[in-house]
RODO-2510 file (C-alpha; in nm, 4 decimals, decimal comma):
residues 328
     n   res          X          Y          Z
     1     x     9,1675     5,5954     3,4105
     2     x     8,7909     5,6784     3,3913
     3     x     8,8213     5,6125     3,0094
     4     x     8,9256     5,2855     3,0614
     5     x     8,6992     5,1706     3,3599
     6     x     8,4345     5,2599     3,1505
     7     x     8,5827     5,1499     2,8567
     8     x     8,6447     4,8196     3,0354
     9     x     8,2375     4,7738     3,1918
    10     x     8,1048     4,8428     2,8610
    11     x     8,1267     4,5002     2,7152
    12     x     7,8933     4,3736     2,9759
    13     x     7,6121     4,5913     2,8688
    14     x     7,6504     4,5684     2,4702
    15     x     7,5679     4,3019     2,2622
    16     x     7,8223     4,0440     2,4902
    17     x     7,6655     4,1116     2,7815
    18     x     7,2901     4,0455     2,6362
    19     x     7,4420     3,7244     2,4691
    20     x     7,5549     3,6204     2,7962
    21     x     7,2631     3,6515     2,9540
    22     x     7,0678     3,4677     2,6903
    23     x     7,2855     3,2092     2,7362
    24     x     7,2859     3,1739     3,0745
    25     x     6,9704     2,9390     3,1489
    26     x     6,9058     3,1031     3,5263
    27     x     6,8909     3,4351     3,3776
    28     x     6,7119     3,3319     3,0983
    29     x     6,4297     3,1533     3,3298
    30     x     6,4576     3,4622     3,5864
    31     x     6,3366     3,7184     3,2863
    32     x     6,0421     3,4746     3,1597
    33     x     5,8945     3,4076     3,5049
    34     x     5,9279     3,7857     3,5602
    35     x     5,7588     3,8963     3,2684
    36     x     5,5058     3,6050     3,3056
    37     x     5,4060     3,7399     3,6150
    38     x     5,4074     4,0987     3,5750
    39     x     5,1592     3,9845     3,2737
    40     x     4,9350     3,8336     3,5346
    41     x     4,9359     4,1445     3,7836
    42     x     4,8267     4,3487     3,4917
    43     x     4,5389     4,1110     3,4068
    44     x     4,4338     4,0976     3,7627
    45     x     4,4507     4,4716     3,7853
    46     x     4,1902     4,4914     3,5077
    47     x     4,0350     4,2042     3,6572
    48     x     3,6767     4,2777     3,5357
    49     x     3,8099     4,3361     3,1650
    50     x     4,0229     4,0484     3,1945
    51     x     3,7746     3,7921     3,3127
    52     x     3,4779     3,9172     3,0654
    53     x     3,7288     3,8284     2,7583
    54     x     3,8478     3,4831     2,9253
    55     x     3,4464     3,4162     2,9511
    56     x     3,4034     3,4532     2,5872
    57     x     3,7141     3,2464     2,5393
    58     x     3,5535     2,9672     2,8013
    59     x     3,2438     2,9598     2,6186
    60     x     3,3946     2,9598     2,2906
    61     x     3,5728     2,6377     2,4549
    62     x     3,3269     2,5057     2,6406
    63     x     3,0719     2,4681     2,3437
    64     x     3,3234     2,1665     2,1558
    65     x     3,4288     2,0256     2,4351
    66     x     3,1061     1,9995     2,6610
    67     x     2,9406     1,8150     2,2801
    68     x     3,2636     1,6310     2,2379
    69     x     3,2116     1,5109     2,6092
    70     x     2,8299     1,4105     2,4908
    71     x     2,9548     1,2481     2,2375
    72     x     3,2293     1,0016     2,4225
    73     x     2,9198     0,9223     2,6396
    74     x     2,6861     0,8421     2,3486
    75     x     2,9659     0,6179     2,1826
    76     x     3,0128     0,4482     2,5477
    77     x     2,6139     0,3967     2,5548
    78     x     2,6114     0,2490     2,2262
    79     x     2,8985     0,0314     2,2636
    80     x     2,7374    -0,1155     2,5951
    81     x     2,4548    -0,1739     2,3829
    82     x     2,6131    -0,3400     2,1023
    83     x     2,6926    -0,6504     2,3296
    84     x     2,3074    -0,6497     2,3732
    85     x     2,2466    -0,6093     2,0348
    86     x     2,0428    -0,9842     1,9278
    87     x     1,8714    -1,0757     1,6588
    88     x     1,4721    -1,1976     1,7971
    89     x     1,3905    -1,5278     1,5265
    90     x     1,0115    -1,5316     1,5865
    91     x     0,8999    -1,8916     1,5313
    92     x     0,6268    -2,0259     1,3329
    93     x     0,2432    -2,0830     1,5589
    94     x     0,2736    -2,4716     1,5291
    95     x     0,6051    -2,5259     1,6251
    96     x     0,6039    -2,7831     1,8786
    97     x     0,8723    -2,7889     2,1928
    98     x     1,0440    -3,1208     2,0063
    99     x     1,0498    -2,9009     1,7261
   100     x     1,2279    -2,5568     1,9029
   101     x     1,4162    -2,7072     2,1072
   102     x     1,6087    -2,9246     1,8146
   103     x     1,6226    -2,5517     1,6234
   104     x     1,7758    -2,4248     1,9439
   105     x     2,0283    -2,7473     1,9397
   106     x     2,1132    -2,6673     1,5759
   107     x     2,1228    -2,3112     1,5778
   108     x     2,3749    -2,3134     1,8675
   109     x     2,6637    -2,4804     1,6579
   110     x     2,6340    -2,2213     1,3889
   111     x     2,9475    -2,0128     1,3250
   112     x     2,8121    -1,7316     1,2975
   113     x     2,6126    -1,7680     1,6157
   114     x     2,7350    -1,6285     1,9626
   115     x     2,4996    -1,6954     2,2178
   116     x     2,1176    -1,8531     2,1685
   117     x     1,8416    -1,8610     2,4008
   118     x     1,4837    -1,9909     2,3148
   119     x     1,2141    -1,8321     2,5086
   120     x     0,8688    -1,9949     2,5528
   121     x     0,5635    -1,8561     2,4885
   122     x     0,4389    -1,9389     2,8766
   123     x     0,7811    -1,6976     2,9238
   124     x     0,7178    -1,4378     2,6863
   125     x     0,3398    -1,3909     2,8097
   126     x     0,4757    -1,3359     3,1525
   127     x     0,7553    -1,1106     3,0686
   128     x     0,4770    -0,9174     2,8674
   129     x     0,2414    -0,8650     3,1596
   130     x     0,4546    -0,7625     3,4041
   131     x     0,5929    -0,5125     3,1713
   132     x     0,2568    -0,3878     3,0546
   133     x     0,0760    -0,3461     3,3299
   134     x    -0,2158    -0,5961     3,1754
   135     x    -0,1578    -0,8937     3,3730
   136     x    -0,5342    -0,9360     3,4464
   137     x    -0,6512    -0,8926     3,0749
   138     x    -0,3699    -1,1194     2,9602
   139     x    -0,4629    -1,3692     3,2175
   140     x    -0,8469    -1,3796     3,1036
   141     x    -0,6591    -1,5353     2,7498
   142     x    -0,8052    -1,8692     2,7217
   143     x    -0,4894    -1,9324     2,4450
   144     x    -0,1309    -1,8118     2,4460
   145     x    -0,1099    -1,5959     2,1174
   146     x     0,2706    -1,5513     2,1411
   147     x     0,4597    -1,7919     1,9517
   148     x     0,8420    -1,9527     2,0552
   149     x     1,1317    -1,6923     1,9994
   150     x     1,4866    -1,7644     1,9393
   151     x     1,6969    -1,4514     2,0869
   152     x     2,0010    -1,4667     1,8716
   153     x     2,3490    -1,2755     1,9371
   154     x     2,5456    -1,2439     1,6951
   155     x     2,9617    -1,3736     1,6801
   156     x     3,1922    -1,0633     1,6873
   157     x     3,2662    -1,1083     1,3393
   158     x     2,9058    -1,0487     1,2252
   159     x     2,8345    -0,7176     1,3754
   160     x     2,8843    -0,5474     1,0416
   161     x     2,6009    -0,5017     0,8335
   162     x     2,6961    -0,7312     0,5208
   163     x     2,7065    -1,0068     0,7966
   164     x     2,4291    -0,9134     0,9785
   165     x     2,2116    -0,9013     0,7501
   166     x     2,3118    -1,2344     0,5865
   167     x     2,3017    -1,3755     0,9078
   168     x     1,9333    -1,2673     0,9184
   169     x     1,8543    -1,4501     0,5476
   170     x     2,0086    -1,7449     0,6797
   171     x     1,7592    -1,7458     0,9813
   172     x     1,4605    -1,6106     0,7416
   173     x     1,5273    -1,9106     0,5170
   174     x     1,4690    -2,2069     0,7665
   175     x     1,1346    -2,3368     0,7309
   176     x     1,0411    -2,2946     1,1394
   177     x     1,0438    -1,9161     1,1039
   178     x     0,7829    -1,6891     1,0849
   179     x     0,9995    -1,3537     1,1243
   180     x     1,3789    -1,2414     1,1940
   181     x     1,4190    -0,9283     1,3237
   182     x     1,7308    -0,7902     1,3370
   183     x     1,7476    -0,5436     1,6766
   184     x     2,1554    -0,4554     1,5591
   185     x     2,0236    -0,2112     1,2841
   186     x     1,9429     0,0551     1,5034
   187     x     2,2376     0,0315     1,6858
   188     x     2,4472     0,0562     1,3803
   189     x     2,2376     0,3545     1,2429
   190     x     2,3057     0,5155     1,5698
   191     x     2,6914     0,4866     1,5451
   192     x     2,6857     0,6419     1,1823
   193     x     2,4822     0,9228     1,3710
   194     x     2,7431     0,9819     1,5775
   195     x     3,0209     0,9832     1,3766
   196     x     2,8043     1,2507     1,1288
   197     x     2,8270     1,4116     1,4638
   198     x     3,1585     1,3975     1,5596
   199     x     3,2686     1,5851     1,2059
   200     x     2,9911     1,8336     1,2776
   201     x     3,1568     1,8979     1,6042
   202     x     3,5415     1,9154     1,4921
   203     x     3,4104     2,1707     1,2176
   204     x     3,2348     2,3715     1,5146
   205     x     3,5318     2,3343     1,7158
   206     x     3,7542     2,4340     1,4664
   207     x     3,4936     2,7526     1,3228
   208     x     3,5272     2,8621     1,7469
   209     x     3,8740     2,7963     1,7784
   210     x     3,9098     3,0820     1,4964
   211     x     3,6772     3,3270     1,6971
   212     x     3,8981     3,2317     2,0252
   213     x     4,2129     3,3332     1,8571
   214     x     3,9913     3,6971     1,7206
   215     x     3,9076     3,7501     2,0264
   216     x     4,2541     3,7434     2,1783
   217     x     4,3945     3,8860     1,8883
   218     x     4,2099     4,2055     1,9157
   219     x     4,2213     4,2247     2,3405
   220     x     4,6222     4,2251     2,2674
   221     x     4,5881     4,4623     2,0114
   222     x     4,3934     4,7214     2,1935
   223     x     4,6474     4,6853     2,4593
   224     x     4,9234     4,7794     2,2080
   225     x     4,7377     5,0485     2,1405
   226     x     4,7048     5,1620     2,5212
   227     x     5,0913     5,0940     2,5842
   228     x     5,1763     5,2385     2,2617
   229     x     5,4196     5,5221     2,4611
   230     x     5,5376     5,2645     2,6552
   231     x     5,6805     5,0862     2,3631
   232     x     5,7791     5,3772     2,1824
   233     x     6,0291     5,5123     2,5365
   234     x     6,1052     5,0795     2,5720
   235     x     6,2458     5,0857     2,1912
   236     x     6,4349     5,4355     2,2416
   237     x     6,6073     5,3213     2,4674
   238     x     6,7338     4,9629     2,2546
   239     x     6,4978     4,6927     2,3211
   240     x     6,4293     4,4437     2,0290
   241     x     6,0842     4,3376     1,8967
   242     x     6,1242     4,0145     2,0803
   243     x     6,1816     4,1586     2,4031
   244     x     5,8648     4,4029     2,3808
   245     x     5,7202     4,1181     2,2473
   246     x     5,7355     3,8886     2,5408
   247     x     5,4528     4,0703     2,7775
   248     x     5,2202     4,0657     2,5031
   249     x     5,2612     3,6684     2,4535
   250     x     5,2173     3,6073     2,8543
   251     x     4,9008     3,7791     2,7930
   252     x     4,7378     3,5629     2,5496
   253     x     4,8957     3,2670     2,7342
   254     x     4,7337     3,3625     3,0714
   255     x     4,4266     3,4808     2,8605
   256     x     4,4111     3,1056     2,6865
   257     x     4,4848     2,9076     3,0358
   258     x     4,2311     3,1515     3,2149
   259     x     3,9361     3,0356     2,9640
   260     x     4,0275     2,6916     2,9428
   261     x     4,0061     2,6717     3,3462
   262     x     3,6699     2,8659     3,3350
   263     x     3,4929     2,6370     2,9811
   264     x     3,6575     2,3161     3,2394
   265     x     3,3933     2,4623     3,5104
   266     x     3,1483     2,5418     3,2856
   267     x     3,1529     2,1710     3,1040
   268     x     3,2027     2,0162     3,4761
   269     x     2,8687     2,2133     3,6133
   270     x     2,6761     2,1617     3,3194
   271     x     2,7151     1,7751     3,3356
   272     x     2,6709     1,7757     3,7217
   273     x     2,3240     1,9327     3,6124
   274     x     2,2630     1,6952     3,4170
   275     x     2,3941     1,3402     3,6129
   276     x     2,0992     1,3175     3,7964
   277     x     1,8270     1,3046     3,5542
   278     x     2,0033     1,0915     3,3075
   279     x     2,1141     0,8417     3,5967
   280     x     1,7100     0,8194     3,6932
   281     x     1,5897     0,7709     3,2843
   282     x     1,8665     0,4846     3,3067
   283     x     1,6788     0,3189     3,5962
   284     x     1,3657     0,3506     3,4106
   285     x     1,5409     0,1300     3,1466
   286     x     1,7258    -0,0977     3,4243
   287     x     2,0417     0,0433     3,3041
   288     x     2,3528     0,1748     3,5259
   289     x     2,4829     0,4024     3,3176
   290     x     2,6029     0,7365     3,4279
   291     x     2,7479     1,0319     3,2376
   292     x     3,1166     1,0759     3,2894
   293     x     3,2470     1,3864     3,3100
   294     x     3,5763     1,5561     3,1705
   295     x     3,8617     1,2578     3,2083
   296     x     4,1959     1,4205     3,2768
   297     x     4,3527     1,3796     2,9152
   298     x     4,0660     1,5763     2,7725
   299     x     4,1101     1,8537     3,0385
   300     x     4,4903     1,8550     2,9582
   301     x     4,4151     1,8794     2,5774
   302     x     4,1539     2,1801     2,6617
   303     x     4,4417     2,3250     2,8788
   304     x     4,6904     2,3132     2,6598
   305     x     4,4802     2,4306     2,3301
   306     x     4,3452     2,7018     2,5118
   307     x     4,6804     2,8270     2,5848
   308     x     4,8128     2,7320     2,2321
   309     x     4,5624     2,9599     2,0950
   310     x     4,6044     3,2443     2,3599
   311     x     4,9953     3,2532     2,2574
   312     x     4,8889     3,2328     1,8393
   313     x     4,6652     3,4771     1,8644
   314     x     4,8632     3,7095     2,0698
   315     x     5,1598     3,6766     1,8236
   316     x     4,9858     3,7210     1,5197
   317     x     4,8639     4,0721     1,6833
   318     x     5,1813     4,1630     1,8082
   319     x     5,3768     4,0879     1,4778
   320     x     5,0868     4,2619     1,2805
   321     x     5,1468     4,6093     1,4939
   322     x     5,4617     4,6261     1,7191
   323     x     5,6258     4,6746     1,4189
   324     x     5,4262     4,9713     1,3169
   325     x     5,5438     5,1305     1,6250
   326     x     5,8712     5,3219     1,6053
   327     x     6,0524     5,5738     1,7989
   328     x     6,0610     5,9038     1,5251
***
């Protein structure tokens, strides 16, 4: 009768029984959150160890995303500029107010032609002083040197350069003007700066996404290496790969989400730094512009690839030498 009770429990403990339990969802999530956190309460009892590698992994992080975030704030500078960006049509010394004032009448039902303003000399000379500082000097002018100007913005359709800088022939071509400057150059000179820059970034990201998975790669395997009997007793007595496997990959995942919170902190405080001075050279320029910080899709994607490359560099470790260790 012993023969067959024992006979008749064994079933649940062979390869059935693990099916069944692998099948079962609640004991399926019951394992995972168990090794998940017995993971953590190993990295928090080797807290100092644990929280010098996820600083190399935050500043390994930190690095692309804090230029990334410089970058979104450049591209939002520039593209508040670009609906400032004019064209300044500097008029011709003899030109008479008849004579702008029908250019400014023509010019205005041009096509190509947003929004036109003419500004007067009497205007400019003032706007010049009080930006100078030489309002006395300037006022001891006996004549008004400054001719009429025609501040030009562009349509939508003619902020590429081809247009742009036809527009600015068209302008050079009338017989009233003395000189067209074009002020959208810069600004398009400045977004093919930036996005030079952004493929300089994504190749430093990438380069440092490498070193973040290294890094991980070789804290797993050293502890391997100081579980190594561990495994050895853990396989003796008929655990699979996968199941040793599983505390090793809840290591580089809390390893991963660890650095990514700590790089979030370190891009957050570095900006915070910085808000201040950048929001007072603004005011210099009589601009509102602030920096914006880390938007919650870009802390979700530095979440999530942090942890993406804690769990890929943890399994290429652990496939590279769990399988070197075997019971003999």
């Amino acid at each position: 009768m012993i023969r067959q009770r024992n006979t008749r429990q064994r079933p649940r403990h062979g390869w059935q029984g693990r099916l069944q339990s692998m099948l079962s969802p609640r004991i399926f999530l019951r394992r995972h959150l168990q090794v998940a956190f017995d993971s953590l309460g190993r990295l928090y009892r080797n807290r100092v160890s644990s929280l010098m590698t996820a600083a190399v992994i935050a500043i390994a992080l930190a690095l692309p995303a804090g230029l990334f975030l410089l970058l979104d704030n450049l591209d939002r500078l520039s593209g508040s500029w670009d609906g400032q960006a004019s064209m300044s049509v500097f008029l011709k010394q003899d030109i008479t107010d008849t004579q702008a004032g029908a250019l400014l009448k023509q010019v205005s039902e041009w096509p190509e032609v947003g929004a036109v303003e003419l500004v007067t000399p009497a205007q400019a000379l003032e706007e010049f002083s009080q930006q100078s500082g030489f309002a006395d000097v300037l006022g001891a002018l006996e004549d008004n040197p400054l001719p009429y100007v025609l501040i030009v913005i562009p349509a939508s359709t003619q902020l590429d350069p081809v247009a742009a800088s036809a527009l600015q022939a068209r302008f050079t071509d009338l017989p009233e003007t003395e000189l067209a400057q074009l002020d959208l150059q810069w600004v398009q000179r400045l977004a093919a700066i930036l996005d030079i820059a952004q493929r300089i970034i994504l190749i430093i990201g990438v380069l440092l996404a490498l070193a973040v998975m290294l890094v991980i790669g070789n804290t797993i395997r050293l502890e391997i290496q100081n579980r190594r009997d561990e495994i050895v007793v853990t396989k003796l007595i008929g655990a699979t790969n996968s199941f040793v496997r599983q505390p090793f990959l809840y290591s580089g995942f809390w390893y991963g989400a660890l650095g990514a919170l700590i790089a979030w902190a370190v891009v957050e405080g570095g900006f915070w730094l910085l808000a201040e001075p950048v929001a007072r050279l603004a005011g210099l320029y009589h601009s509102d512009f602030s920096l914006e910080t880390l938007p919650l899709q870009l802390l979700l994607v530095l979440l999530l690839g942090g942890i993406l490359l804690g769990l890929l560099g943890s399994w290429l470790a652990v496939g590279r030498h769990l399988d070197a260790i075997e019971p003999t």
